[in-house]
N, C-alpha and C positions, 0 to 999 in steps of 0.2 A: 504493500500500500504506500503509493507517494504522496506525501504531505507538504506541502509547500511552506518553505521557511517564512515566520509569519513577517519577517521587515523585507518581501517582496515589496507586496504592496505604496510604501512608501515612497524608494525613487520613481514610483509609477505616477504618483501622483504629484512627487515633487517635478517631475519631466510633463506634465498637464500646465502645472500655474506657469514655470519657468518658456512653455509654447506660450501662453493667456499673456505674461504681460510683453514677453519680445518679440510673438511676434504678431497675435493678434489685436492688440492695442493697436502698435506702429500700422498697422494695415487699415485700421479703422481710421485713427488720427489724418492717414494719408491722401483719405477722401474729403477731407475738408483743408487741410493744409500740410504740402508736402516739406516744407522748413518744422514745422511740427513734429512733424513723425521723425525728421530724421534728427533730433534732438533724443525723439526717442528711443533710437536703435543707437544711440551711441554709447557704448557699456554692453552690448548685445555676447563680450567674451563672456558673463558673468552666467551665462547660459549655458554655456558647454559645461558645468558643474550643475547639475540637477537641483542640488538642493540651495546651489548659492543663489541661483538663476530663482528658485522660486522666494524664497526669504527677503533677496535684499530690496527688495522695491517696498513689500511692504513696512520693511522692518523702516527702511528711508520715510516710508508718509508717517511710520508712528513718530520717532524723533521728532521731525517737522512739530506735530500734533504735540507734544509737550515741548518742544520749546517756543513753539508759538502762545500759547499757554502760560507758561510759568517765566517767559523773560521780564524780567524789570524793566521800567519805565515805560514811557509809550512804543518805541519801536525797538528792533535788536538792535541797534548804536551804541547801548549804553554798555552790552558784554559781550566781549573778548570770545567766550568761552562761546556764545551763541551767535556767533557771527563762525569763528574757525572750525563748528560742529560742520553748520550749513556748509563753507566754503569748503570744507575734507568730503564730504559727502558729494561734492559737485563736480572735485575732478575725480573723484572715483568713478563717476560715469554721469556724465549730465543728465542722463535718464533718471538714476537717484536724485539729482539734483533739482530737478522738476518736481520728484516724487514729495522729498521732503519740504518745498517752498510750497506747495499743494497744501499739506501738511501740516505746515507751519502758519499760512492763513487763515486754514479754518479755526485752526485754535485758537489764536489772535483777535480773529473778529468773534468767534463765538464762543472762549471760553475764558480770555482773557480780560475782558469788561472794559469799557470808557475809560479812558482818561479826561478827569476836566468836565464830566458831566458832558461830552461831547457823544451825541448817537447819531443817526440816522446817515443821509449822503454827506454832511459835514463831516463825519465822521471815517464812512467808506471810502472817499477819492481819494484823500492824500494816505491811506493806508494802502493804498493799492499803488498808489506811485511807490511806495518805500520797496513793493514785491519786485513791480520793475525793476528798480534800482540793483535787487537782491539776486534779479534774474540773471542780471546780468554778469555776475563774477559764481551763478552755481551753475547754468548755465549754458548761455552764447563764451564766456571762456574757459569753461572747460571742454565745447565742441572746436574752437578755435586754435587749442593746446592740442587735440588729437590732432586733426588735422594736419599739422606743420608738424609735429611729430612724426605720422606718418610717412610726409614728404619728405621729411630728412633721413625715416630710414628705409625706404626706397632709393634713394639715391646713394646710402652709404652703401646697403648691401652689393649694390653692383661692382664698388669698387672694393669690398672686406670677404662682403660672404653675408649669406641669409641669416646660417646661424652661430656664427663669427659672435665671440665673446665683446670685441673691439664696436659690434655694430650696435648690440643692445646699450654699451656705455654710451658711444657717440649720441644716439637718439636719446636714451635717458639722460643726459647732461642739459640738449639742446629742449628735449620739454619741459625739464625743471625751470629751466631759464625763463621760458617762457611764459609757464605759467605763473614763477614767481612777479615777472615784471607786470600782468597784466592784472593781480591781484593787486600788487601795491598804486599802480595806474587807479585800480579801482579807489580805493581809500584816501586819494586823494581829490578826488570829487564828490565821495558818497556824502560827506558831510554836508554838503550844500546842497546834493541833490535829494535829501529827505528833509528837506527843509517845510516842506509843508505841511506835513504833519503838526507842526509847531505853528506858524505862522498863520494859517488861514484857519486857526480860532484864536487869530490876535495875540500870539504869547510867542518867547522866544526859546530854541532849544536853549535849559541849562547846560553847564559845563559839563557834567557829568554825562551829558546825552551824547555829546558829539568827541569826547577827551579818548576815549578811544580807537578815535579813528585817527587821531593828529598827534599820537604819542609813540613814543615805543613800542606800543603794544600792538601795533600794524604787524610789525615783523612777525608776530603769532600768526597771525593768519596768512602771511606770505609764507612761514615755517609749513603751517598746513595744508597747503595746496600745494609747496613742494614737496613735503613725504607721501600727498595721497598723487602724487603723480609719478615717483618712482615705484612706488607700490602697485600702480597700474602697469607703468610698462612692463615687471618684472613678473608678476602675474602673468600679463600675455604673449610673454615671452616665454616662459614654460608653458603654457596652453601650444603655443605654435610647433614647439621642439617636441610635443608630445603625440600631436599632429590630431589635436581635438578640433574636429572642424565640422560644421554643421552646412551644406550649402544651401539649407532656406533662408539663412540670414543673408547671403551673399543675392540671392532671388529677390528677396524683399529690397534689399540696398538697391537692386538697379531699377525694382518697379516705382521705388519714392522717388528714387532720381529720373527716371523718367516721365513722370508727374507734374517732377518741379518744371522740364522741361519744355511738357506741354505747353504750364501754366507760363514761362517765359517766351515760348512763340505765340500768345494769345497776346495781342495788344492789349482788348480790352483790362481783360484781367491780369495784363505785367503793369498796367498804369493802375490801376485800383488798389493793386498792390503796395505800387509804391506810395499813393497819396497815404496810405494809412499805415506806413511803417515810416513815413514824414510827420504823421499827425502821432505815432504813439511814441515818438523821438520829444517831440513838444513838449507831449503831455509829463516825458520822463524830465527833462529838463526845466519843469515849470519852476521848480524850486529858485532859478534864477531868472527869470522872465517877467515881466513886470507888466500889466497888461495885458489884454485880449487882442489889441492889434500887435502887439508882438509875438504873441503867441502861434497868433497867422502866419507872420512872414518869416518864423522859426522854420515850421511845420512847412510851409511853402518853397522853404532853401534845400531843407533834405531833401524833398521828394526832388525838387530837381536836380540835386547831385546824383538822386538812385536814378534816375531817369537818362544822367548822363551818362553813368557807369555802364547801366544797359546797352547805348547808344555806342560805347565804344568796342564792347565787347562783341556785337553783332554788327561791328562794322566789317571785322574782318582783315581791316589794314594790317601790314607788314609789320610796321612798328608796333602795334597790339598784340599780333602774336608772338613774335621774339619777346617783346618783356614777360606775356604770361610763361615761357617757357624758363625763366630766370626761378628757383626754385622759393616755396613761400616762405622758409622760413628769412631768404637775403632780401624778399618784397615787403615783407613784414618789416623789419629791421631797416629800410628804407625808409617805408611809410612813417613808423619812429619816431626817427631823427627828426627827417623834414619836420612832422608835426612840431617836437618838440621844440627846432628854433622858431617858427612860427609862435608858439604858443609864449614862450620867453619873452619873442620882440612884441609883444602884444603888451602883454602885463607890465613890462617893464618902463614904455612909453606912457601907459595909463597912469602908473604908479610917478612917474617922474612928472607927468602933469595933475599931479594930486588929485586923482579920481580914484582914492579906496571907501569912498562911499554909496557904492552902487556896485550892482552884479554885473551890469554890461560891459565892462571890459574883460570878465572873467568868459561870459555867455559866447561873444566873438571868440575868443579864443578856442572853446572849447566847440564851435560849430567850422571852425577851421580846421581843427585837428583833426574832427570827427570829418569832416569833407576829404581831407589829404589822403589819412589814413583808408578813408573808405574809395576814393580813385587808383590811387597807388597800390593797395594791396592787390584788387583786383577781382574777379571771379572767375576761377576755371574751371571747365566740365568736371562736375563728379568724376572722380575715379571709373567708377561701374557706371556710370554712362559712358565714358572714355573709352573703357574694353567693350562694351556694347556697341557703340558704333564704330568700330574697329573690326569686329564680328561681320556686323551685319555690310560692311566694306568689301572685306574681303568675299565674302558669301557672293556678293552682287557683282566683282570680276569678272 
């Protein structure tokens, strides 16, 4: 009589949730917005382990749900500890990242309570600008930090080896970096860009609200996003050497990119797009925007710089494509710099003609950099769109 061991069962249904959230979410997500989804399949190694793949998404919303919950003061600004949970959980896989800012909202608005006697929409908007805010460094930079990642160890392996000790350092050195820099980039605008939480019910952040973003205590959460990004590469770096590879997720990877790609040969819907990733740029920046007609011609400048970025990319020119071939992590590093003396000779002429009593010489600057940054780096085809129509090239010979 054969009896079946009774902890079968289990990786059967840990191999259910770990399909449920990588890959039938991302599939679902994909039909409403393909930058969506592929936020969400970022972390998708954490699959190839049954049990991690089904645990850590949830275990990411519960955190979220009690640090949204139990942080001090009105938003997470005022601790270290709940800002570097979020930011370690986000380059672990911005999928988590999402999972836990999910997470950490609901708890917030619904288990956390008013601050100041403040409830209803007074209450809701500028909490939802701080998620923005929050989005951005659990996030858009920890899919940013894979990315160049990537690109840098595709490019090392050619010249080291696949799985060349030498390649996983190279790449682990070059995401740390990055990650580190785009964290601390983050921490020095988050302060001014939750500024409305405070301000539009008429009160000022105290010191206590904002001293951990403008202190030493930054470097915690630059610390955090650097060990959860060596921790990632090093992870799927043994996944690869062990040759744990699932090719639904590679399936999925090219049907979201091909989605996105639709949605960018669609005029209508590449301009509606961009008007509203102009208008949720505004909305994040309102913290230094003063005004409803500024707020317009905020909201008005991005989308024409995504509109331009578009325009260059499906131009086709010579010059467009030799730089997209320059690799992202030296466009990146380009983008930068430029930014960064732009952003200097800005401040530094405001400040020399004594204008430190207002945000708008901080607001140009930072709609510079974010302009520079976002021409110069650039957009290249998905990977898996890239092998895709390469495929389908060759096929049609």
């Amino acid at each position: 009589m054969n009896v079946k061991p009774a902890h079968r069962p289990v990786p059967r249904i840990a191999s259910g949730l770990a399909d449920f959230y990588w890959l039938r979410v991302p599939r679902r997500l994909a039909r409403a917005s393909p930058t969506v989804a592929a936020h969400a399949l970022d972390g998708s190694y954490l699959s190839r382990h049954p049990m991690a793949g089904a645990l850590s998404p949830p275990a990411a919303a519960a955190l979220g749900l009690v640090l949204g919950a139990a942080h001090p003061g009105p938003t997470y600004s005022r601790s270290v500890i709940v800002m570097g949970l979020l930011v370690a959980t986000g380059f672990v896989a911005a999928s988590l990242g999402m999972a836990a800012l999910v997470g950490y909202a609901v708890g917030d608005l619904f288990l956390h309570g008013p601050i100041d006697d403040v409830s209803g929409v007074d209450r809701l908007v500028p909490l939802l600008i701080t998620y923005a805010v929050m989005a951005f460094v659990v996030v858009l930079a920890p899919t940013a930090t894979t990315a160049i990642r990537s690109s840098v160890r595709r490019a090392v392996a050619t010249k080291l080896g696949d799985g060349a000790g030498a390649t996983l350092i190279v790449t682990t050195v070059f995401g740390a970096a990055v990650a580190g820099l785009l964290v601390y980039t983050w921490t020095r605008s988050a302060a001014v860009l939750i500024r409305p939480v405070f301000t539009w019910h008429g009160s000022q952040p105290e010191a206590p609200d904002i001293r951990p973003l403008q202190t030493g205590r930054v470097w915690a959460l630059v610390a955090a996003a650097i060990a959860a990004t060596v921790a990632r590469a090093v992870a799927e770096e043994r996944l690869r050497l062990r040759a744990r590879h699932d090719p639904r997720h590679e399936a999925l990877a090219v049907s979201v990119a091909l989605r996105a790609h639709v949605v960018a040969a669609d005029p209508a819907r590449r301009i509606s797009s961009r008007v509203a990733a102009g208008v949720a740029t505004a909305f994040v920046l309102s913290g230094m925007i003063a005004g409803f007609v500024q707020g317009v011609l905020v909201a008005a400048f991005f989308t024409a710089v995504l509109l331009a970025r578009d325009a260059l990319n499906r131009s086709g020119a010579r010059a467009v494509r030799l730089f997209q071939k320059v690799p992202a992590i030296v466009r990146f590093a380009l983008a930068f710099l430029v930014a960064r003396q732009v952003v200097e000779s800005i401040l530094s002429r405001a400040w020399d003609s004594g204008s430190r009593s207002t945000f708008e010489p901080l607001l140009y600057a930072t709609c510079a950099a974010a302009a520079i940054v976002t021409v110069l780096s650039g957009r290249r085809p998905a990977p898996e769109l890239a092998l895709f129509t390469e495929d389908v090239a060759r096929r049609t010979r």
